[in-house]
C-alpha positions as CSV (number, residue, x, y, z in Angstrom):
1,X,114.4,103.1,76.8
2,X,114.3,106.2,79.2
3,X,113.7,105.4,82.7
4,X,113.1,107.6,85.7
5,X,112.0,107.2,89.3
6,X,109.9,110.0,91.0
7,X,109.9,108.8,94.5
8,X,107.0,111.5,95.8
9,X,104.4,112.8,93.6
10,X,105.3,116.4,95.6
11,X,108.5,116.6,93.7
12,X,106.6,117.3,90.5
13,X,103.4,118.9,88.7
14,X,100.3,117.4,87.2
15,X,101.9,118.5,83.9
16,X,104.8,116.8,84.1
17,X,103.6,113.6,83.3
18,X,101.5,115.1,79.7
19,X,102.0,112.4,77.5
20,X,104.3,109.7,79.5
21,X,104.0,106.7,80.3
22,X,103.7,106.1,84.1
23,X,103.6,103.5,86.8
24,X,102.5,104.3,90.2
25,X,103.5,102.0,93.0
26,X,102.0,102.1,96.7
27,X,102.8,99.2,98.2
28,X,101.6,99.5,101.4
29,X,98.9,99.5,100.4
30,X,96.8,101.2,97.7
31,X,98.2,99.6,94.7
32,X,98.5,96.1,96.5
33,X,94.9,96.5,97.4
34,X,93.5,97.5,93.7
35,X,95.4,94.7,92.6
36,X,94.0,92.0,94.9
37,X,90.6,93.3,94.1
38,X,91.0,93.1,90.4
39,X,91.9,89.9,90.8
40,X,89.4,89.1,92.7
41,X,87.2,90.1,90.2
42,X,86.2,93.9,90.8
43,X,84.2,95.3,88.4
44,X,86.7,98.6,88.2
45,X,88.1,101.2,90.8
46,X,87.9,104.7,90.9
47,X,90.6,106.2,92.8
48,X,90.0,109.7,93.9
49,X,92.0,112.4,95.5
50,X,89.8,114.1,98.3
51,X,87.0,112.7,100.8
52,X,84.6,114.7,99.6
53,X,84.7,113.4,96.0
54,X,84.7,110.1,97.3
55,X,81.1,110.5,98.6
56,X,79.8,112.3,95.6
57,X,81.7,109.3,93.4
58,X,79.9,106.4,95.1
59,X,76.3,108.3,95.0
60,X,76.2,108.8,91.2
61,X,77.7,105.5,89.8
62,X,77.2,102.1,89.4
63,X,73.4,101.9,90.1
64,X,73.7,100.5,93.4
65,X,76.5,98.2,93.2
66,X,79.1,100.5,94.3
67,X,81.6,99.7,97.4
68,X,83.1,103.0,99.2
69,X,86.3,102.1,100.5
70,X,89.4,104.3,101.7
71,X,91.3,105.3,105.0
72,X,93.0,107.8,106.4
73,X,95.4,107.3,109.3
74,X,95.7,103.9,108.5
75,X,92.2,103.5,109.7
76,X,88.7,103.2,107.6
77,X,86.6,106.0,107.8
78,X,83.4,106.0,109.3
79,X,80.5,105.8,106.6
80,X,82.9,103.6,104.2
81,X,81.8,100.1,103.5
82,X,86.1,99.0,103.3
83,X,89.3,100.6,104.4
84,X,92.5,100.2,102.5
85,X,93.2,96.9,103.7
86,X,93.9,94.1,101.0
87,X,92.5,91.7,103.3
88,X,89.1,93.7,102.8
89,X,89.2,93.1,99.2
90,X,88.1,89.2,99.0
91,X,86.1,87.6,96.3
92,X,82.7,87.6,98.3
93,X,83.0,91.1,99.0
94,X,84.1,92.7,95.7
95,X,83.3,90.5,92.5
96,X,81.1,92.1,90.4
97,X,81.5,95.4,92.3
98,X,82.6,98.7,91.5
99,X,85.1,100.1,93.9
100,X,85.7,104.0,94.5
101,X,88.7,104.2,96.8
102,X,90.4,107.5,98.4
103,X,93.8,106.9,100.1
104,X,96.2,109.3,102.1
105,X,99.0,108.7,99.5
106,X,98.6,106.1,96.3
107,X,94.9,107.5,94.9
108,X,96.6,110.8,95.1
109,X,99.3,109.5,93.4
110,X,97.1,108.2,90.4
111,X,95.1,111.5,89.8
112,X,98.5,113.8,90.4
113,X,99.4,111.6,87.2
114,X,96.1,112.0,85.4
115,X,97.6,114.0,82.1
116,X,99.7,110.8,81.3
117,X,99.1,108.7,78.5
118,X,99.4,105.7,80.0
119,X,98.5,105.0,83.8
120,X,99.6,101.1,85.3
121,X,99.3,100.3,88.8
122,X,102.4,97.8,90.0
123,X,103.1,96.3,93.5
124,X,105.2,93.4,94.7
125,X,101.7,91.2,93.7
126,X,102.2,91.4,89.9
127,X,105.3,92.7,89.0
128,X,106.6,90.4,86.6
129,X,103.8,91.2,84.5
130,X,104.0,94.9,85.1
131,X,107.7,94.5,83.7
132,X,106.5,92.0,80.4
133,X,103.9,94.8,79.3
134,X,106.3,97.4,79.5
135,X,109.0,95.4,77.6
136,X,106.5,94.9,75.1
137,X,106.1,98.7,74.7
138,X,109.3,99.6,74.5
139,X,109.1,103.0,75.1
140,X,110.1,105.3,78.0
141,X,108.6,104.6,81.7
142,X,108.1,107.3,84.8
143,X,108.0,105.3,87.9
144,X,106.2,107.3,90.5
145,X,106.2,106.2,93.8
146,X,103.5,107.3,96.1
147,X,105.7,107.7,99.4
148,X,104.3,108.9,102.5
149,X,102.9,112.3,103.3
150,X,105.2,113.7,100.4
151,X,108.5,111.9,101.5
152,X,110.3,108.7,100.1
153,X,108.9,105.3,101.3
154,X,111.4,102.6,101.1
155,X,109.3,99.7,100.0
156,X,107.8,101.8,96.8
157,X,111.5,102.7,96.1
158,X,112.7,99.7,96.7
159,X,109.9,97.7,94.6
160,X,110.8,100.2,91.6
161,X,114.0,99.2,92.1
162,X,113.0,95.6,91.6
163,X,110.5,97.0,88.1
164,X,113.9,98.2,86.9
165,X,115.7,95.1,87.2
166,X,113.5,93.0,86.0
167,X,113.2,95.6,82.3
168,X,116.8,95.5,82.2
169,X,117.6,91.7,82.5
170,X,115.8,91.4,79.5
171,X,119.2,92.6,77.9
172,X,116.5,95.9,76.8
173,X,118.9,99.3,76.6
174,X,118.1,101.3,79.1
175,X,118.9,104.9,80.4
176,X,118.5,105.4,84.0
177,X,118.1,108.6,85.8
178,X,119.8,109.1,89.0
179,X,116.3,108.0,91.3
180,X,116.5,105.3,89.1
181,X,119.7,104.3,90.1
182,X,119.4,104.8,93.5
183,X,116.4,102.6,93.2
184,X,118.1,99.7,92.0
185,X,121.1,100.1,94.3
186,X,118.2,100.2,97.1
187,X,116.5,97.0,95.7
188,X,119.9,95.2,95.7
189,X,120.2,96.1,99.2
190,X,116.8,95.9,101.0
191,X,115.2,93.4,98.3
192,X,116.1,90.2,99.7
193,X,113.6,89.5,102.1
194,X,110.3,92.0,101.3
195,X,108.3,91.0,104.3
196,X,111.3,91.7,107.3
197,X,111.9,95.3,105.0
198,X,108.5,96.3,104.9
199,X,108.3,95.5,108.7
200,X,111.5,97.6,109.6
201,X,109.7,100.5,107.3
202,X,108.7,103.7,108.7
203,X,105.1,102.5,107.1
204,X,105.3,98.8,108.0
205,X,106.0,99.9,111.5
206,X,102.7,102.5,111.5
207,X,100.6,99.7,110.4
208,X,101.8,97.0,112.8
209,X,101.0,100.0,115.8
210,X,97.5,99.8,114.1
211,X,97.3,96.3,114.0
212,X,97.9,95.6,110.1
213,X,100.7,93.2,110.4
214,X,98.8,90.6,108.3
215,X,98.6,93.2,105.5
216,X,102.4,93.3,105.3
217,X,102.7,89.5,105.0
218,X,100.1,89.6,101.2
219,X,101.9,93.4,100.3
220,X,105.1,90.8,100.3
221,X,103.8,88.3,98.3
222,X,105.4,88.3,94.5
223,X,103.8,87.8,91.4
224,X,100.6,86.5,92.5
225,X,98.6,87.8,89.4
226,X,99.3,88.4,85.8
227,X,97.0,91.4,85.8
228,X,98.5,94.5,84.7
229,X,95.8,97.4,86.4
230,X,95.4,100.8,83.5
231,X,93.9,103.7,84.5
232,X,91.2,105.2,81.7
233,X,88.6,107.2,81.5
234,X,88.5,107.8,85.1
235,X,89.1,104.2,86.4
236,X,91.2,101.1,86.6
237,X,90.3,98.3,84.8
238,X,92.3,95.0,83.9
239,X,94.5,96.1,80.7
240,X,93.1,93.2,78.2
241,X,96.0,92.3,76.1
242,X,97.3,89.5,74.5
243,X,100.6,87.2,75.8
244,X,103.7,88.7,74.7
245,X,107.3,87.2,74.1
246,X,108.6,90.0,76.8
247,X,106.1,88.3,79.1
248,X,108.0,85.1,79.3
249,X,111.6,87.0,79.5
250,X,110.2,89.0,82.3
251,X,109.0,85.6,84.1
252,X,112.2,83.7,83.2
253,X,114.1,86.7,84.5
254,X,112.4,87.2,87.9
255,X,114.9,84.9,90.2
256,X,117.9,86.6,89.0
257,X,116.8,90.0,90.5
């Protein structure tokens, strides 16, 4: 089992990813966000990679029940019913609803990676299952961070570094390129206490200026969820699968990382 860490989608093109298998992580805070929505039962999210198809997105889908959420800046933008703030994504305000979400960094992220065969979405919230599902696989992973304005972020680094350990405590053999192994020797370092690195982060400390501390304290939270988010056919949906054997490894195997 090949597994590499791209830790800004500038580093690579669209057609890199033809036919892999790819996890995108933005932890602070599109992929936290899509996954508290999900759980809290979102219909499915569309994540697109300009304003402007944002707008055209929300007029044409969903009949109505569509939510328009994103931010740039940090901030929501005018016209959007939600900004990119987990806290936004509660269960009166998105059960049942379809959610089409632009973000500076992690929705670009997920369309950069569009030619892959496999899209999951992973943050700190559910990554125990992200790991089971790909144990159950078996097969090769890209990890691609989302960063931040085409630099390396250190909470997606180091929560790829935390995906990694949790695959390869499983006793799975895995081949780890060199972001890889930076990633894991960053997890080991920063991993410790989530919340205090995020806050020290060049992001964390953006969003505290803008007055998003609370967001930091649910991006911290571990393992929240069992939902594993896959992007198809233009949005992300809860993958429906059944419980695997790697599932309870991954689980069992979550304290020793």
């Amino acid at each position: 089992m090949k597994i590499s860490v791209i830790v800004s989608p500038a580093v690579v093109e669209e057609l890199y990813f033809t036919g892999k298998n790819t996890v995108v992580i933005d932890v602070l805070r599109a992929t936290s966000s899509m996954v508290y929505a999900l759980m809290n039962g979102a219909k499915e999210i569309v994540p697109v990679g300009s304003f402007e198809y944002a707008m055209k997105a929300s007029s044409t889908i969903f009949g109505g029940q569509t939510l328009l959420a994103g931010e740039r800046n940090t901030k929501k933008i005018d016209g959007f019913n939600l900004g990119n703030s987990p806290h936004e994504f509660g269960q009166a305000v998105v059960s049942g609803k379809g959610i089409v979400l632009f973000t500076t960094n992690g929705t670009k992220a997920i369309v950069k990676a569009k030619y892959s065969s496999n899209i999951f979405i992973a943050s700190f919230l559910n990554l125990n299952a992200v790991a089971a599902h790909l144990l159950s696989l078996n097969d090769s992973v890209d990890i691609l961070c989302s960063g931040r304005n085409g630099r390396l972020s250190l909470e997606d680094t180091v929560c790829a570094g935390k995906l990694i350990q949790l695959i390869t405590a499983s006793g799975v053999e895995a081949e780890l390129d060199d972001s890889a192994v930076m990633a894991v020797a960053l997890a080991k370092a920063q991993g410790k206490n989530l919340k205090k690195m995020m806050l020290s982060s060049d992001h964390g400390k953006i969003l505290i200026e803008n007055g998003f501390a609370d967001d930091i304290t649910l991006c911290a939270k571990t393992n929240i969820t069992d939902i594993v988010p896959v992007f198809t056919n233009g949005a992300i949906k809860p993958l429906q699968r059944e419980p695997v054997a790697a599932e309870t490894e991954a689980n069992e195997n979550v304290e020793q990382v």
